[in-house]
C-alpha positions in Angstrom: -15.5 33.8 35.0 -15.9 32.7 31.6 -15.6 35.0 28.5 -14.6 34.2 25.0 -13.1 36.8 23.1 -13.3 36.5 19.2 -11.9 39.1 16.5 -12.9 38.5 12.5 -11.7 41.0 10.2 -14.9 41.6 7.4 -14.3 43.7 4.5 -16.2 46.4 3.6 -16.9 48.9 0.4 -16.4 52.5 1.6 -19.4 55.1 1.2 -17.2 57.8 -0.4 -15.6 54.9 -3.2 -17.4 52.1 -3.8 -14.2 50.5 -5.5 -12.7 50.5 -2.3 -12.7 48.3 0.3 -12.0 48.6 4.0 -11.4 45.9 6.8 -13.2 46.3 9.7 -11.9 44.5 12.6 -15.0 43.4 14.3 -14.3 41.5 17.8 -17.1 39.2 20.2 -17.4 39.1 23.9 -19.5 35.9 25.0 -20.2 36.3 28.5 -22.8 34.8 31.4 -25.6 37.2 31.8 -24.8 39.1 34.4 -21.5 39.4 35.4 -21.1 42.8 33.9 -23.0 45.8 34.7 -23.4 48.1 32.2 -20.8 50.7 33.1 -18.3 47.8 33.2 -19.1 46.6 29.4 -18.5 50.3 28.5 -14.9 50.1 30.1 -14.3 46.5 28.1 -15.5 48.0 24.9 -13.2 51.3 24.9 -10.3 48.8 26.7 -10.4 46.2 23.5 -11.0 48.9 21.2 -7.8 50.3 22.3 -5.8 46.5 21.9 -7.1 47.0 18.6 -5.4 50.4 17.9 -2.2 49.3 19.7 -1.8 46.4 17.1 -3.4 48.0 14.1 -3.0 51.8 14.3 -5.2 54.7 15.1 -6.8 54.4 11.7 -8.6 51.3 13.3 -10.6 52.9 15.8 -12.7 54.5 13.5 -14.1 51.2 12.1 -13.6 49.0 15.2 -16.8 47.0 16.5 -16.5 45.3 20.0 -19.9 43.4 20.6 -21.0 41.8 23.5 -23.1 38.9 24.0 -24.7 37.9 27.0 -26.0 34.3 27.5 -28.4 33.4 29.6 -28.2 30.3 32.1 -28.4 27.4 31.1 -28.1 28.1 27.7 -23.9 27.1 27.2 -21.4 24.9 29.1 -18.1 24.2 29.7 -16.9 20.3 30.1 -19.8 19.1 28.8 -22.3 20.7 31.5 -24.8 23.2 31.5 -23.8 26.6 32.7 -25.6 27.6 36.3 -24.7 29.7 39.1 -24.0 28.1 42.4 -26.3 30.4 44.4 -24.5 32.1 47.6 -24.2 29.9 50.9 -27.4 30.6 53.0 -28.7 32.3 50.4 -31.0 32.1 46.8 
C-alpha cells in the first residue's frame, strides 16, 4: 500500500484576538481510492491526531486537521508508471 503522509504548520489569527496568531498543524493522507473504508479513515484521523498531541501537547488537538485524499486510478505513479490494481487471479 502506498500513502504519503504530509504535515505543514499554517498560521492562523485567533477569533477572540485578532493580534494573535495560532499554528495550526494541518497534516495530508494521499492514498489509492479504495483501500480504506470509511470507518478505517476515522481510526487514521483520531490515530495521527493523537501523534500530533504526543509531540506537540494537548493544546494541539484542538486545532489539529488530518485530511485525507483519495486518488483515483490511474491518476498517480510510482517509478514512473501509472497506478492500477492488478485485479484478483480468476477474477475482475
Amino acid at each position: 500500500m502506498l500513502m504519503k503522509l504530509g504535515a505543514a504548520p499554517v498560521r492562523v489569527r485567533s477569533p477572540g484576538n485578532p493580534w494573535e496568531e495560532k499554528t495550526m498543524p494541518i497534516v495530508t493522507v494521499a492514498i489509492p481510492e479504495g483501500v480504506y473504508t470509511r470507518a478505517q479513515k476515522d481510526t487514521l484521523i483520531g490515530e495521527l491526531t493523537d501523534a500530533i498531541v504526543r509531540v506537540g501537547g494537548e493544546k494541539q488537538r484542538a486545532i489539529t486537521r488530518v485530511m485525507i485524499q483519495d486518488y483515483p486510478e490511474g491518476n498517480w505513479g510510482s517509478g514512473g508508471k501509472t497506478f492500477v490494481r492488478t485485479p484478483p487471479a480468476g477474477g475482475d
